[in-house]
VOBABA-223424 format. One line per 3 residues: number of its first residue (from 1); their letters; for each residue x, y, z of N, C-alpha, C. Coordinates in steps of 0.001 Angstrom, whole numbers. Layout:
NUM	A	X/Y/Z/X/Y/Z/X/Y/Z  ... $
REM end
This chain:
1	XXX	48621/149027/-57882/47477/149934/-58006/46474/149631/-56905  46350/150465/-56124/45166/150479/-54851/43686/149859/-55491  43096/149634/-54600/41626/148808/-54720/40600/150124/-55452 $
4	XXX	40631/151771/-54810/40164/152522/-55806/40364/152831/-56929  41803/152765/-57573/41848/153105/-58638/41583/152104/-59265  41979/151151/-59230/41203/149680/-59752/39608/150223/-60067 $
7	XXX	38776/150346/-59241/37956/150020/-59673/37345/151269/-60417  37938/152483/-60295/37844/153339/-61533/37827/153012/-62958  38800/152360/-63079/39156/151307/-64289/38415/150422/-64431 $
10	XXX	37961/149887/-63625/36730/149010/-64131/35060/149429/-64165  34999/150380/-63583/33734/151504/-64107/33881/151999/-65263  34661/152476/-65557/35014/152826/-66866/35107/152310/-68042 $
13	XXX	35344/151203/-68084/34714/149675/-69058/34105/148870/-68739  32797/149288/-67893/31959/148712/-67814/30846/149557/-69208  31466/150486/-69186/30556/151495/-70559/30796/150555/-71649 $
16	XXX	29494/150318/-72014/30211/149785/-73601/30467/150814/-74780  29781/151997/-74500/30559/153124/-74820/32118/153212/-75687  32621/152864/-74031/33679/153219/-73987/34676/152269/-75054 $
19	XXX	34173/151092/-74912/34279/149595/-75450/34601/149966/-76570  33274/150500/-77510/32900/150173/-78669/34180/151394/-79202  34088/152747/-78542/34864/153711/-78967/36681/152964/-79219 $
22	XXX	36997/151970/-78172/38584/151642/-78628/38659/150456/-79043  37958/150086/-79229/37902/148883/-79935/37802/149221/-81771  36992/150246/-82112/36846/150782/-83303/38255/151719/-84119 $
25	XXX	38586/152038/-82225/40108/152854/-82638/41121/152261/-82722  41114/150952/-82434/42377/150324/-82279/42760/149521/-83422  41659/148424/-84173/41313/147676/-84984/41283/148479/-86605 $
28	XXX	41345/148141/-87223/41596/148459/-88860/40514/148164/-89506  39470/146948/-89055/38787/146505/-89849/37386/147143/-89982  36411/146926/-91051/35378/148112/-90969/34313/147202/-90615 $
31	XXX	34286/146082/-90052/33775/145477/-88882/33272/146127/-87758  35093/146629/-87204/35268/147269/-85977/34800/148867/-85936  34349/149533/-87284/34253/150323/-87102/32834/150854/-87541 $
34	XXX	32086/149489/-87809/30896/149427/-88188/29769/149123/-86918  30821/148714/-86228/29931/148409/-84927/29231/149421/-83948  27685/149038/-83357/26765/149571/-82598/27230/149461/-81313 $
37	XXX	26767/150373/-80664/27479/150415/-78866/26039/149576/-78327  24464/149060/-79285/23873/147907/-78736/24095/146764/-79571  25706/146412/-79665/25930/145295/-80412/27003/144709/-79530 $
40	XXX	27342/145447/-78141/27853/145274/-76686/27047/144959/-75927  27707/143346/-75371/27087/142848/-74195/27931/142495/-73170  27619/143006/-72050/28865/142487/-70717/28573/141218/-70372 $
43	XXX	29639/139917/-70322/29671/138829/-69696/30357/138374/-68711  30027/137054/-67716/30495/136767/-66585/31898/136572/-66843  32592/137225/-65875/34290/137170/-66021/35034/136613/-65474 $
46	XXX	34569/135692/-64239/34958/134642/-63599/34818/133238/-63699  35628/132333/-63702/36380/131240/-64370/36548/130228/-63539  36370/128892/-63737/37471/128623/-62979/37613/127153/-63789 $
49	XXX	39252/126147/-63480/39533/125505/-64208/38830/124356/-63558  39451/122928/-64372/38621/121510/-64042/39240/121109/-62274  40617/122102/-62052/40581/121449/-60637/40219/121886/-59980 $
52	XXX	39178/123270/-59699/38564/124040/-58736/39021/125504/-59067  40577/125591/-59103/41025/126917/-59293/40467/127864/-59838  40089/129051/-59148/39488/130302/-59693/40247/131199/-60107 $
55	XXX	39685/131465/-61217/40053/132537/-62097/38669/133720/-61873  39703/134938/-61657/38649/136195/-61540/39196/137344/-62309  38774/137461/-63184/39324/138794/-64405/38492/139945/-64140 $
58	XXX	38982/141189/-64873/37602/141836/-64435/36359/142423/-65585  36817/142289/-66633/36046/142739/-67610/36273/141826/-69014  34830/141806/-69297/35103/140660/-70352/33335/141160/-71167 $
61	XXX	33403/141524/-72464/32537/141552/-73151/32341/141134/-74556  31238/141258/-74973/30879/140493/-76096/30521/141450/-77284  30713/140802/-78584/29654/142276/-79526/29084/141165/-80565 $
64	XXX	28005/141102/-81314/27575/140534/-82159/27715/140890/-83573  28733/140171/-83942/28673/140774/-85784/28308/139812/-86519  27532/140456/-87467/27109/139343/-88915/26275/138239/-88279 $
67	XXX	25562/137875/-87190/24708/137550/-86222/25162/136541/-85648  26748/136226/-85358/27749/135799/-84355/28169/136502/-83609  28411/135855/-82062/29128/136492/-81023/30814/136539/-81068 $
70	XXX	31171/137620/-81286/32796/137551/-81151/33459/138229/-79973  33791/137466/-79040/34205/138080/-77548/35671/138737/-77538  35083/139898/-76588/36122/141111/-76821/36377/140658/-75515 $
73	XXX	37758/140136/-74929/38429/140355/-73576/39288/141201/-73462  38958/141960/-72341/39572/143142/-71881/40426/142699/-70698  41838/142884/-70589/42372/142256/-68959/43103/143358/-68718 $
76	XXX	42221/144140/-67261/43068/144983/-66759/43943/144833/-65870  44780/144895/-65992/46169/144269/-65138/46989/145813/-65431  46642/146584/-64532/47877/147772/-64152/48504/147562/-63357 $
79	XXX	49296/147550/-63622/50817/147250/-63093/52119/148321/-63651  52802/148449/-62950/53853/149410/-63613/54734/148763/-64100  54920/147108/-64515/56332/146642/-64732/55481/146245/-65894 $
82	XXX	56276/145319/-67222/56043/144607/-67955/55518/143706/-67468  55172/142279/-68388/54954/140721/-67657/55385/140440/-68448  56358/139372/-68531/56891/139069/-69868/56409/137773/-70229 $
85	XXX	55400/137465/-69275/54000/136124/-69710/53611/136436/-69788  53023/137857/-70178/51458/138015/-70635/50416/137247/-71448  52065/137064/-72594/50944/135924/-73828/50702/135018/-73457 $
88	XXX	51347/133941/-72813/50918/132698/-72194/49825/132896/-70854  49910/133958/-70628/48846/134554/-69364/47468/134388/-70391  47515/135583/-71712/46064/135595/-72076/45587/133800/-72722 $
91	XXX	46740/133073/-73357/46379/131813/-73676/45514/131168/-72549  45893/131056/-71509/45201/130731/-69980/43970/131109/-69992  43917/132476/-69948/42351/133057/-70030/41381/132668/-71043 $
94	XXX	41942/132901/-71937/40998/132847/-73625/40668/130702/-73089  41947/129824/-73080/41138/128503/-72906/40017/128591/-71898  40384/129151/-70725/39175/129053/-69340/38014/129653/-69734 $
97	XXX	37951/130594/-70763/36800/131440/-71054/36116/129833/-72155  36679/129355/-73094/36344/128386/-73871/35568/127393/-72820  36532/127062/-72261/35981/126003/-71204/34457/125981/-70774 $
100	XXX	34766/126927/-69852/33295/127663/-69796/32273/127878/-70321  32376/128259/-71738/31068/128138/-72699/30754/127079/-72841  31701/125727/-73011/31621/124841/-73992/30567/124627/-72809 $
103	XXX	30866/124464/-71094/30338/123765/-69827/28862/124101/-69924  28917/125892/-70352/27224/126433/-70355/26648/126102/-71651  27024/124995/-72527/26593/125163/-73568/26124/126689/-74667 $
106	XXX	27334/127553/-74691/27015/128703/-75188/28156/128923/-76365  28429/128207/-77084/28367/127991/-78391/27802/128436/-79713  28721/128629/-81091/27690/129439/-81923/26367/128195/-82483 $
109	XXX	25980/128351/-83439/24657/127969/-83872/25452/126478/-84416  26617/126714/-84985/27490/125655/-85917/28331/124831/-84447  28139/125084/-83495/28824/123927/-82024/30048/124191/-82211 $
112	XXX	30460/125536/-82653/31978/125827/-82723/32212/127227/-81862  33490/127697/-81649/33745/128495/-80317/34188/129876/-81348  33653/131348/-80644/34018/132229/-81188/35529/132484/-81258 $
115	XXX	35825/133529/-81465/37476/134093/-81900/37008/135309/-80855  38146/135454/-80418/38854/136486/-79163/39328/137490/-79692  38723/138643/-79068/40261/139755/-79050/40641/139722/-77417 $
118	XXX	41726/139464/-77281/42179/140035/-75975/43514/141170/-76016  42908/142281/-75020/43885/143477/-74776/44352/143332/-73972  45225/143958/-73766/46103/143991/-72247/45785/145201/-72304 $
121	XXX	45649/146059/-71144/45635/147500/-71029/47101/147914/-69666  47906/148910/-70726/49188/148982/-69993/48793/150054/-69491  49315/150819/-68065/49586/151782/-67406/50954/152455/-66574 $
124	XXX	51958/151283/-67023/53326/151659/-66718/54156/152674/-67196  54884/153519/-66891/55601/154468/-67591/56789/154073/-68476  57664/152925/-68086/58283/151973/-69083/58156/151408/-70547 $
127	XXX	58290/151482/-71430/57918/150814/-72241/57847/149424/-72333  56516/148869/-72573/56120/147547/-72526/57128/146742/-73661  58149/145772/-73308/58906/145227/-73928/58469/143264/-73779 $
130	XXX	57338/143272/-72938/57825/142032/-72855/56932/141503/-74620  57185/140230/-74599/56422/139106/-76127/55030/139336/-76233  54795/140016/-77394/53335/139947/-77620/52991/138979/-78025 $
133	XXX	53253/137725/-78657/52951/136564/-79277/53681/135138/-78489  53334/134747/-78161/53367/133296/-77466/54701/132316/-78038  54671/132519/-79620/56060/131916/-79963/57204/132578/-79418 $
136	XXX	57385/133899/-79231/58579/134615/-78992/58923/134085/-77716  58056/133410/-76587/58615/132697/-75576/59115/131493/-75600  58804/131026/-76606/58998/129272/-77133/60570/129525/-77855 $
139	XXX	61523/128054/-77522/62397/127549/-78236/61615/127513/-79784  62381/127770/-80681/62118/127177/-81939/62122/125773/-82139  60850/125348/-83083/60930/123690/-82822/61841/123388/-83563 $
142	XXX	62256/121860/-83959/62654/121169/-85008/61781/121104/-85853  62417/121213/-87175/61847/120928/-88555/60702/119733/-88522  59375/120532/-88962/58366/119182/-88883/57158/119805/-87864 $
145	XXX	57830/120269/-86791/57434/120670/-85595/56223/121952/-85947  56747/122505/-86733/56160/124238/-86451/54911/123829/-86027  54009/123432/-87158/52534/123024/-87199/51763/122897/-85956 $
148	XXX	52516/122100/-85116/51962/121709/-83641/52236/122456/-82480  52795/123878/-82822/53085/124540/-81802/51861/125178/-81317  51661/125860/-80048/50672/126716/-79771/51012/128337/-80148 $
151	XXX	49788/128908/-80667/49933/130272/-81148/48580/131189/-80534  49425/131839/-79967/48450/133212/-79246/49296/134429/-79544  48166/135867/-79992/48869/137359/-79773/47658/138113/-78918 $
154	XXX	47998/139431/-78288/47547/140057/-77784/47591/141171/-77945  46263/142129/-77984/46575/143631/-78509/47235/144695/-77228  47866/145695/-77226/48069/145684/-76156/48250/147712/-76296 $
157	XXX	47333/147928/-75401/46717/149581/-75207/47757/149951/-73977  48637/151350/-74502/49356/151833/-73612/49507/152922/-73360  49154/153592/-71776/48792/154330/-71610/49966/155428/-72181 $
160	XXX	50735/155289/-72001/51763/156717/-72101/52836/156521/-73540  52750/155385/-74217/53772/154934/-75534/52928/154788/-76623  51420/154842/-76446/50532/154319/-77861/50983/155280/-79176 $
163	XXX	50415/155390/-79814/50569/155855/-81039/48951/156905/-80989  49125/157703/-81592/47709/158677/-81555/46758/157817/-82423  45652/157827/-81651/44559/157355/-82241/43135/158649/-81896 $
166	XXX	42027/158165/-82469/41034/159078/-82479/40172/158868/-81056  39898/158127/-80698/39206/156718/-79567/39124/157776/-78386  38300/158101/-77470/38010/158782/-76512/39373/158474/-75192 $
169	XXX	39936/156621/-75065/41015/156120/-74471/41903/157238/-75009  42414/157068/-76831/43635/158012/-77058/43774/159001/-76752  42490/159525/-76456/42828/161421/-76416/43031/161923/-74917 $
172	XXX	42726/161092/-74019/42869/161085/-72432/44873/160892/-72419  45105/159599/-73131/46570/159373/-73360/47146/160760/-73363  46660/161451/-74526/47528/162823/-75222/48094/163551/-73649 $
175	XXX	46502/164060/-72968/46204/164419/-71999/47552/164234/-71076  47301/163123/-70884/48769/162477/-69868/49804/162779/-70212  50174/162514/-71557/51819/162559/-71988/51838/163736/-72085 $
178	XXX	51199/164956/-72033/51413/166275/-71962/52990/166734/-71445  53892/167447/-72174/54594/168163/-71503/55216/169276/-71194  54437/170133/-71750/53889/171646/-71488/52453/172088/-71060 $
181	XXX	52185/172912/-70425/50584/173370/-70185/50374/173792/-71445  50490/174284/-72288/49840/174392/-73586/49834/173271/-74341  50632/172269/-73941/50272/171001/-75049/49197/170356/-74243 $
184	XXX	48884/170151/-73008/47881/170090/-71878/46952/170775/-72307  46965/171760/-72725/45463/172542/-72866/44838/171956/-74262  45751/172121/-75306/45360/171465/-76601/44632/170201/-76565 $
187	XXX	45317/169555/-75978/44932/168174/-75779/43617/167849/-75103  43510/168856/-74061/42092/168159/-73520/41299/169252/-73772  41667/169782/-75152/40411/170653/-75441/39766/169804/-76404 $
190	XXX	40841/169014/-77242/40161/167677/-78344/39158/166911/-77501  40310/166397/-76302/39489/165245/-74890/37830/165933/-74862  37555/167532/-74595/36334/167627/-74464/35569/167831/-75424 $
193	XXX	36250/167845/-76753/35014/168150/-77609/34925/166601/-78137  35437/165468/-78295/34795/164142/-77940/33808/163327/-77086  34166/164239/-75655/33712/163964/-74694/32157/164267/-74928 $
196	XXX	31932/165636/-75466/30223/166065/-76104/29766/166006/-76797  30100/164486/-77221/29636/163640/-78615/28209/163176/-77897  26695/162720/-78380/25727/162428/-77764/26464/160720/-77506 $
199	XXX	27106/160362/-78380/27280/158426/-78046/27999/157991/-76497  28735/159582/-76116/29604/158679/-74847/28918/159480/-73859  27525/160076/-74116/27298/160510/-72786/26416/159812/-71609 $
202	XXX	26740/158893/-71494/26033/157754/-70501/27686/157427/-69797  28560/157530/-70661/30211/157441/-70343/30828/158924/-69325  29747/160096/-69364/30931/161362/-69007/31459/160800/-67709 $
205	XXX	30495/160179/-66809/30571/160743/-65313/32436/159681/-65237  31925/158768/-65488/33065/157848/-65208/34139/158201/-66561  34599/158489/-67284/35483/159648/-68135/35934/160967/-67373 $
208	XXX	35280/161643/-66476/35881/162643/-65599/36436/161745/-64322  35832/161182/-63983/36792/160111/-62710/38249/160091/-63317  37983/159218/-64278/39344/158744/-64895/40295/159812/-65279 $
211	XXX	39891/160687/-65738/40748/161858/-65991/41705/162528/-64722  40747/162813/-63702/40813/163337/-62024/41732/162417/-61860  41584/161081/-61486/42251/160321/-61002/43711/160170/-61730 $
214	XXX	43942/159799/-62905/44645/159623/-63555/45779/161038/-63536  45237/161740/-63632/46162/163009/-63754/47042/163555/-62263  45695/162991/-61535/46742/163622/-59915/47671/162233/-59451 $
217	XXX	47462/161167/-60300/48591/160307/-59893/49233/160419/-60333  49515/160865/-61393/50808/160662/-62561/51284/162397/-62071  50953/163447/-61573/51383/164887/-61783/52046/164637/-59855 $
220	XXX	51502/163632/-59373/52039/163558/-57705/52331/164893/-56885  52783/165815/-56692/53384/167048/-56237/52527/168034/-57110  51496/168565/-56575/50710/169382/-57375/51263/171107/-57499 $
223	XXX	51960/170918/-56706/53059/172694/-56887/54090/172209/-57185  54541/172127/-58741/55342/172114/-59726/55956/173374/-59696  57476/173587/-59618/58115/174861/-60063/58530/174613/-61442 $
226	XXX	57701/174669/-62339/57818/175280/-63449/59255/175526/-64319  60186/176684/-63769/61207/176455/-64206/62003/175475/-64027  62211/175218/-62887/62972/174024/-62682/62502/172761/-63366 $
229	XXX	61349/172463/-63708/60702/171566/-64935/61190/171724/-65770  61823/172528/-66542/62062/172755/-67717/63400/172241/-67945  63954/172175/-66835/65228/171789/-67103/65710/170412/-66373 $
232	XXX	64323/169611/-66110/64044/168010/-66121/63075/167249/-66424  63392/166734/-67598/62532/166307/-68699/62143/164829/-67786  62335/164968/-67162/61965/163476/-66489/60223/163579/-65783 $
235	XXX	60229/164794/-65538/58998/164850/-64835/58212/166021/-65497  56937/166404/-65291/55519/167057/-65862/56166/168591/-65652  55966/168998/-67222/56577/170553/-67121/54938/171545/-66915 $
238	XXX	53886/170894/-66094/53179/172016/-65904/52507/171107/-64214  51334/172391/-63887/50813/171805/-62776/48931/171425/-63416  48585/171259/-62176/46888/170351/-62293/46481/171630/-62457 $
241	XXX	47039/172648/-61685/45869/173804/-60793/45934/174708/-62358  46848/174837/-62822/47198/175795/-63792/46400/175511/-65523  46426/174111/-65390/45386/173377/-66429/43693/173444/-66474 $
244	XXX	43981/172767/-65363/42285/172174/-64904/41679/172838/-63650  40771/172757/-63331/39852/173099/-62181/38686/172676/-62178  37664/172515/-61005/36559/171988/-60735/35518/172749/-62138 $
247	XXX	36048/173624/-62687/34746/174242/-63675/35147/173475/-64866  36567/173366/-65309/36745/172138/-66415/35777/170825/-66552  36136/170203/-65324/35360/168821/-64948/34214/168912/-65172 $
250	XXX	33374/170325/-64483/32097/170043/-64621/31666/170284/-66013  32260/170995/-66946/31792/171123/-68492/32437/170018/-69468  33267/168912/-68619/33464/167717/-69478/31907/167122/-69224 $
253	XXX	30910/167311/-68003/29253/166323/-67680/28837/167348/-68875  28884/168193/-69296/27883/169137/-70077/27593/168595/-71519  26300/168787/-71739/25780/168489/-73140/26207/169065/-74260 $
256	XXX	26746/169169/-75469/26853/169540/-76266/25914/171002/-76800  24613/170987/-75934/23582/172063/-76532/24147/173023/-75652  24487/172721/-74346/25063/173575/-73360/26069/174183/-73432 $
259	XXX	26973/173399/-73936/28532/173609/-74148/28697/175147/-75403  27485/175145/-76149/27557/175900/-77420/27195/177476/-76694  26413/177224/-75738/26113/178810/-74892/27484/178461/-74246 $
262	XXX	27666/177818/-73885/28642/178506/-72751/30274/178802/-73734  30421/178818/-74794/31708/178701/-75644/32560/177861/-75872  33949/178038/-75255/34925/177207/-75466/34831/175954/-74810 $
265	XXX	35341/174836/-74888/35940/173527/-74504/36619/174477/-73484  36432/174071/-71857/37560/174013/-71012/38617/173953/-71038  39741/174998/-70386/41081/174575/-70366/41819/175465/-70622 $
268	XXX	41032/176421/-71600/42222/177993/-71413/41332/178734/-71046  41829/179231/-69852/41222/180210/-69131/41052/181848/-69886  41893/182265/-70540/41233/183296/-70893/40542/183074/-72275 $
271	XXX	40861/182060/-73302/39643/181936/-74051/38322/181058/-73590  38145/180715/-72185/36817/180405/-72339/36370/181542/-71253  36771/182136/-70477/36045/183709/-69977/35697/184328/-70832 $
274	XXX	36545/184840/-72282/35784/185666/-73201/34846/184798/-73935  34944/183301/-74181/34301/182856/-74793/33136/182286/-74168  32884/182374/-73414/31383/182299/-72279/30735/183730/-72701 $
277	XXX	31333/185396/-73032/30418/186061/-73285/30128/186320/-74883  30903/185704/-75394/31144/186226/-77328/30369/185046/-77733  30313/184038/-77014/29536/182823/-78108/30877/182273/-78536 $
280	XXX	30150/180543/-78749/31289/179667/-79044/32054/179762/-79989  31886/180532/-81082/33233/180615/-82249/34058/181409/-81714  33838/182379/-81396/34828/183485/-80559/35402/183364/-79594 $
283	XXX	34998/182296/-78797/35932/181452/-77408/36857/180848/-78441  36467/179472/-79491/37041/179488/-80233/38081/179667/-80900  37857/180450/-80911/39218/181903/-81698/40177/182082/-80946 $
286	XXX	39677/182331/-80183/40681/182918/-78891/41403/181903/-77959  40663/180635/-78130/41164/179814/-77936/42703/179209/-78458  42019/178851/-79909/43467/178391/-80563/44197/179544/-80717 $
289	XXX	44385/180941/-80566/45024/181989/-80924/46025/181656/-79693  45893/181327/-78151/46286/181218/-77406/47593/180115/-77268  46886/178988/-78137/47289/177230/-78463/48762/177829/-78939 $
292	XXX	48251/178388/-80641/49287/179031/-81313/50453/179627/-80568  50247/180617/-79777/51065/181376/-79341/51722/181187/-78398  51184/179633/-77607/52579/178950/-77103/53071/178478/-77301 $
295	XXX	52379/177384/-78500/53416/176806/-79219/55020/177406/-80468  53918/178601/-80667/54991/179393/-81472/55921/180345/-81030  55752/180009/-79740/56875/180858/-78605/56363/182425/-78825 $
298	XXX	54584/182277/-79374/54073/183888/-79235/53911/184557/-80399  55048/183852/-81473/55254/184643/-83120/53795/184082/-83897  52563/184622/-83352/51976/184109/-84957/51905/184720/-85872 $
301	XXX	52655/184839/-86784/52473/185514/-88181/51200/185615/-88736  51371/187529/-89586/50714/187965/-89581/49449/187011/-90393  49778/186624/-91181/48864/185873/-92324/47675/184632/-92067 $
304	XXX	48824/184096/-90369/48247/183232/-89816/46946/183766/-88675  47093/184672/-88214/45831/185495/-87960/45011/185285/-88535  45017/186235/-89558/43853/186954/-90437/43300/185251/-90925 $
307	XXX	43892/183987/-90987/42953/183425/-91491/42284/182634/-89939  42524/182533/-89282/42390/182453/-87818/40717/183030/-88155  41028/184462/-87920/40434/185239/-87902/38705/185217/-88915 $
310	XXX	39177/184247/-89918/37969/184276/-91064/37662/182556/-90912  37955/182115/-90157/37951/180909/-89646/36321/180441/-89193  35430/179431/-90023/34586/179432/-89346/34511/178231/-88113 $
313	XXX	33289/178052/-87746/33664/177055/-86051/34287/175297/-86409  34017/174824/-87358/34491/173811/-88065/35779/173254/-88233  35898/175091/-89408/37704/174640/-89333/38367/175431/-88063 $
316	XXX	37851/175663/-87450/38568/176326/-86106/38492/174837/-85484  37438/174132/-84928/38135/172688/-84455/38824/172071/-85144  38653/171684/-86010/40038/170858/-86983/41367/170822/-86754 $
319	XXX	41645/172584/-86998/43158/173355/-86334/43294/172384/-84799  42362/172810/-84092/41975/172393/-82397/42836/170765/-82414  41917/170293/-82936/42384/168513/-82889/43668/168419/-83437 $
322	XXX	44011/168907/-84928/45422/168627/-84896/46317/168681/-84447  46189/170403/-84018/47752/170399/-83009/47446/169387/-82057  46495/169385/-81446/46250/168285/-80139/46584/166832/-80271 $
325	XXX	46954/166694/-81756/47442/165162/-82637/48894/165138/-82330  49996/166377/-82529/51059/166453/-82608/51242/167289/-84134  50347/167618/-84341/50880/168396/-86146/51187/169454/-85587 $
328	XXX	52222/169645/-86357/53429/171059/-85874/52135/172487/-86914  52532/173160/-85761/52007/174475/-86107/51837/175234/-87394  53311/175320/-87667/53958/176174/-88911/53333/175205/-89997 $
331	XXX	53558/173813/-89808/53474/173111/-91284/52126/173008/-91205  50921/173050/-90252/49963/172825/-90479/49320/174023/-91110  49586/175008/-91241/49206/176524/-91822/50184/176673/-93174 $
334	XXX	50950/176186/-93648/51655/176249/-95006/50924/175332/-95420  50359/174111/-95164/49425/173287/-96087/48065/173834/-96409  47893/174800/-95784/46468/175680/-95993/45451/174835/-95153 $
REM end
């Protein structure tokens, strides 16, 4: 990964924003989901051990719960291959980070050392196979032994294999793994109506970087023939130009008060032209009517209209986000 896109990635979690949003999405606990985006603090991320050796990571932050510091390490390491040391990689880090406090005297109140999360953040198209846990690299001991072994795991965020989550990170994912322009459009019509939440908007500017960037690397050849896509699943069955455009981007910076005059979420072109003059339920409308009708190869039944149609702006996003989840069309309209 080049020195710019790097540091896209690291603008981008420098938000604690952004932090607090996948960290809440990733985690189970209502800790994680109880947490304030001023309960994020960025700390020094460079290291180094007792023989001089420097260690330079690039992002490393903190959050305060229950009025302890519990440090969130973030290690961006994009790379397109696995590491199949990662775990013994983050063991490395997490001691040097210890080290370090113990040196600055920054310790809790009790002279004992917080608990870690450390992520790996994947960006390879492979599936990440190597050991998430530190034993899986270890011989099994002899009987007696277990006790004294060393034990580390690592959470590990992937760009193109995760599992759907809610997290502003997941819905950019969707974005990517797109492989139709209508599953592309769905998807980052969820991406923008997250995006004009008031909590991540100190986050847009660097959230449209990442998007820009991310999408013209992974789509490479921006005149896609289309058919011939279709009949190689190996590569992106739509193009950038046909999705997105400079007026998308600029209504991912837009405020939520703005976004409501101007109609639809970006991304289908003919429901947000009509929906720039009808007002936002009626972009809306026309929006998912559009969603529908590619996904349903065009058939929306009649029934599924008319409630379309009596749909107020609420459950018209709802519809929006799910399909954009992966909920199949048909079954999501037989459940009412």
């Amino acid at each position: 990964m080049n020195a710019s896109r790097d540091n896209i990635y690291k603008q981008l979690f420098s938000h604690p924003e952004i932090v607090r949003d996948l960290v809440a999405g990733a985690l189970p606990g209502a800790w994680a989901q109880a947490l304030e985006v001023e309960a994020f603090e960025r700390v020094n991320a460079s290291y180094a051990s007792d023989q001089g050796k420097a260690r330079h990571e690039d992002v490393v932050w903190r959050a305060r719960i229950g009025g302890e510091w519990v440090y969130v390490y973030i290690l961006l390491e994009f790379q397109s291959r696995p590491d199949k040391w990662m775990a013994l990689r983050m063991q490395v880090y997490i001691g040097l980070l210890y080290q370090d406090l113990i040196a600055q005297h920054k310790l809790s109140k009790h002279g004992k050392l917080p608990p870690v999360l450390p992520i790996v953040f994947y960006h390879g198209r492979r599936p990440w196979h190597a050991a998430a846990e530190l034993a899986e690299l270890m011989l099994l001991p002899p009987d007696g032994l277990e006790q004294f072994q060393a034990q580390q795991r690592y959470l590990l965020i992937d760009q193109y294999h995760d599992a759907a989550r809610g997290d502003i990170v997941s819905l950019l994912f969707r974005v990517l793994r797109s492989d139709t322009a209508a599953e592309m459009r769905a998807a980052a019509i969820a991406f923008a109506e997250r995006m004009q939440h008031p909590d991540l908007e100190p986050a847009r500017t660097s959230l449209s970087n990442w998007l820009q960037l991310t999408l013209i690397d992974g789509l490479g050849d921006a005149n896609l023939n289309l058919e011939e896509d279709l009949a190689m699943p190996s590569k992106p069955k739509y193009t950038f130009e046909e999705v997105f455009n400079d007026e998308f981007f600029a209504r991912l910076m837009t405020g939520p008060d703005e976004a409501r005059k101007q109609g639809i979420e970006q991304g289908m072109q003919q429901g947000m032209q009509q929906g720039m003059q009808q007002g936002m339920q009626q972009g809306e409308l026309l929006a998912l009517r559009n969603v529908l009708g590619d996904l349903l190869a065009g058939d929306v039944p009649e029934e599924v209209g008319r409630r379309i149609a009596d749909a107020d702006s609420g459950q018209l996003r709802a519809w929006i986000n799910s399909i954009a989840a992966g909920a199949s069309p048909r079954q999501l309209f037989a459940e009412g």
